[in-house]
C-alpha positions in Angstrom: -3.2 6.0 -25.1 0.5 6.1 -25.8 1.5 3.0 -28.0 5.2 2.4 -27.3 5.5 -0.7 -25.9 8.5 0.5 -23.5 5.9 2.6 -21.9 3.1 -0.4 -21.8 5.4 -2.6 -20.3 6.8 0.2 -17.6 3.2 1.3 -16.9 2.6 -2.9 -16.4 4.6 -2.5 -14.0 3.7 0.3 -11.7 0.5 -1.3 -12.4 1.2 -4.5 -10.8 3.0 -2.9 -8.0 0.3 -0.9 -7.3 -2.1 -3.4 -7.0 0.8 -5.3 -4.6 0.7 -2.9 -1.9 -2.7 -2.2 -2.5 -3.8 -5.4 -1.5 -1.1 -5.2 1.5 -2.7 -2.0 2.8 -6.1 -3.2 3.0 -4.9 -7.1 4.6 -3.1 -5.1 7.1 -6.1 -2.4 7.9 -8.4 -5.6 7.8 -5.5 -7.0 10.3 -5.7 -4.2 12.4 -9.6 -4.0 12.3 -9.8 -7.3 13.5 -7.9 -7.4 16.7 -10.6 -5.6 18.2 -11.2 -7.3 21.8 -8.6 -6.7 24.6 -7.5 -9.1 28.0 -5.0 -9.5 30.1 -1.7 -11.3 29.5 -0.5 -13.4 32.2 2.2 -16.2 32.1 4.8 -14.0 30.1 8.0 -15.7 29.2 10.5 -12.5 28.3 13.8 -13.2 26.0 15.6 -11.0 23.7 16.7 -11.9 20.0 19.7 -10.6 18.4 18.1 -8.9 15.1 21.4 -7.4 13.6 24.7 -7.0 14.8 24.0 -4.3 16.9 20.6 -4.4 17.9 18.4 -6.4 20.0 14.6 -6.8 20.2 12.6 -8.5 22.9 10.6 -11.5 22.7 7.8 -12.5 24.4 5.4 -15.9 25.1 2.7 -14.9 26.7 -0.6 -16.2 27.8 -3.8 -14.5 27.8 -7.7 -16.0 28.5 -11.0 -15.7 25.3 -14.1 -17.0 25.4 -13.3 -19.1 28.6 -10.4 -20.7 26.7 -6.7 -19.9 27.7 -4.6 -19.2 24.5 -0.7 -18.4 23.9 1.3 -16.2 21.5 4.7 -15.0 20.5 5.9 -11.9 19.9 9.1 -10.3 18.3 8.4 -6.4 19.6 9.3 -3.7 17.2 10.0 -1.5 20.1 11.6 -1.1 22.3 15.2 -1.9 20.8 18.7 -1.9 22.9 22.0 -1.5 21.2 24.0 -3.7 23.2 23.4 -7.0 25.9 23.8 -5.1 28.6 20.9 -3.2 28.1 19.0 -5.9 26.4 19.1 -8.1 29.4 18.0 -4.8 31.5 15.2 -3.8 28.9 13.6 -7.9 29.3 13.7 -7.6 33.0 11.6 -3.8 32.7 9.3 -5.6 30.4 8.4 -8.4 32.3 7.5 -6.0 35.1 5.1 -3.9 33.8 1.4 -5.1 33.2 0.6 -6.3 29.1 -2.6 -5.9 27.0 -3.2 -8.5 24.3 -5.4 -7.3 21.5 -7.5 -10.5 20.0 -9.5 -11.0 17.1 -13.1 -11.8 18.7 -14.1 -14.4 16.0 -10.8 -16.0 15.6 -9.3 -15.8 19.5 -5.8 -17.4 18.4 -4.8 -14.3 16.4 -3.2 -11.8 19.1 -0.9 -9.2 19.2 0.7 -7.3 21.9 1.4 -4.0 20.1 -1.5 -2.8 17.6 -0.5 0.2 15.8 -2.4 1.6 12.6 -0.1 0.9 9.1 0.0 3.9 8.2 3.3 3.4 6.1 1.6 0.8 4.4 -1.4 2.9 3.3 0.9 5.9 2.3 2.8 4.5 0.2 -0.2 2.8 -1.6 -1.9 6.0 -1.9 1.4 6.9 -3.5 1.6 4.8 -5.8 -2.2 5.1 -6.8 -1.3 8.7 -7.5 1.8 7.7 -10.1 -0.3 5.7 -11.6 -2.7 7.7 -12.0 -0.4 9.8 -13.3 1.2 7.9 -15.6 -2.2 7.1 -17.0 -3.1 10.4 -17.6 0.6 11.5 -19.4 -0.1 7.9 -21.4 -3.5 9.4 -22.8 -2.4 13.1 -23.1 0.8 12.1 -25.1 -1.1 9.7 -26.9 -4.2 12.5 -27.7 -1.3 14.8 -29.5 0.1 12.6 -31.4 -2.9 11.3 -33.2 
C-alpha cells in the first residue's frame, strides 16, 4: 500500500464517507421495506408550506386505522410542488379530493407514509462511492507494489 500519509488521510476519508452513505442506503431500503401494509386515509387536514421563495409543497394530517387502532401522521409531500399561491391554494384543494393510501410498517403501526418510493439516489451514489473506493484502494496497492 502506498505510504504517504496525504494519501492515507484522503483515502480515510472517502473511507468514512463511504461507510456514511452506506449505512444511509441500507436505513432507507430497510425504511422502505418496512412500510409494507397499506389502508385507507381518512380525516385529511390539507395545508401548504412555503419551502423556498418560490416554491410551495403541500402538507398533510391525515388519519388512517391498524390493527383496530386509529393512528395520525404528517406529511410534507415531495411532489407535487406549485410555484406560486395561487396555484398552491388550487393544488391543496385537488389533493384533498382525491382518495389517499397510507403505507404502514405492520410491526410498528405509527410509522406511515403517504408517498413510498424506492431510494434509488441513495443506493447510487453509495454504489458509487464503493467503486472509488475501491478504486482508490487498488491505485494505493498498485503504486505502492512499484515502488517497493
Amino acid at each position: 500500500m502506498h505510504k504517504n500519509p496525504y494519501w492515507l488521510a484522503f483515502l480515510g476519508v472517502v473511507a468514512l464517507a463511504t461507510a456514511w452513505y452506506g449505512y444511509s442506503a441500507i436505513r432507507s431500503v430497510q425504511d422502505y421495506l418496512a412500510l409494507s401494509l397499506q389502508t385507507a386515509a381518512f380525516a385529511t387536514n390539507w395545508s401548504y408550506e412555503e419551502v423556498s421563495s418560490d416554491t410551495y409543497q403541500p402538507r398533510v394530517i391525515y388519519h388512517y386505522r391498524a390493527d383496530g387502532k386509529v393512528f395520525s401522521g404528517e406529511a410534507l409531500l415531495s411532489h407535487p410542488k406549485s410555484r406560486n399561491l395561487a396555484s398552491a391554494e388550487e393544488m391543496v384543494q385537488r389533493l384533498a379530493e382525491e382518495q389517499w393510501t397510507v403505507w404502514h410498517d405492520p410491526y410498528h403501526p405509527a410509522r406511515s407514509s403517504l408517498q413510498k418510493s424506492l431510494p434509488i439516489q441513495e443506493c447510487l451514489s453509495a454504489i458509487t462511492l464503493l467503486g472509488v473506493f475501491t478504486y482508490l484502494l487498488w491505485l494505493g496497492y498498485s503504486v505502492g507494489m512499484v515502488r517497493s
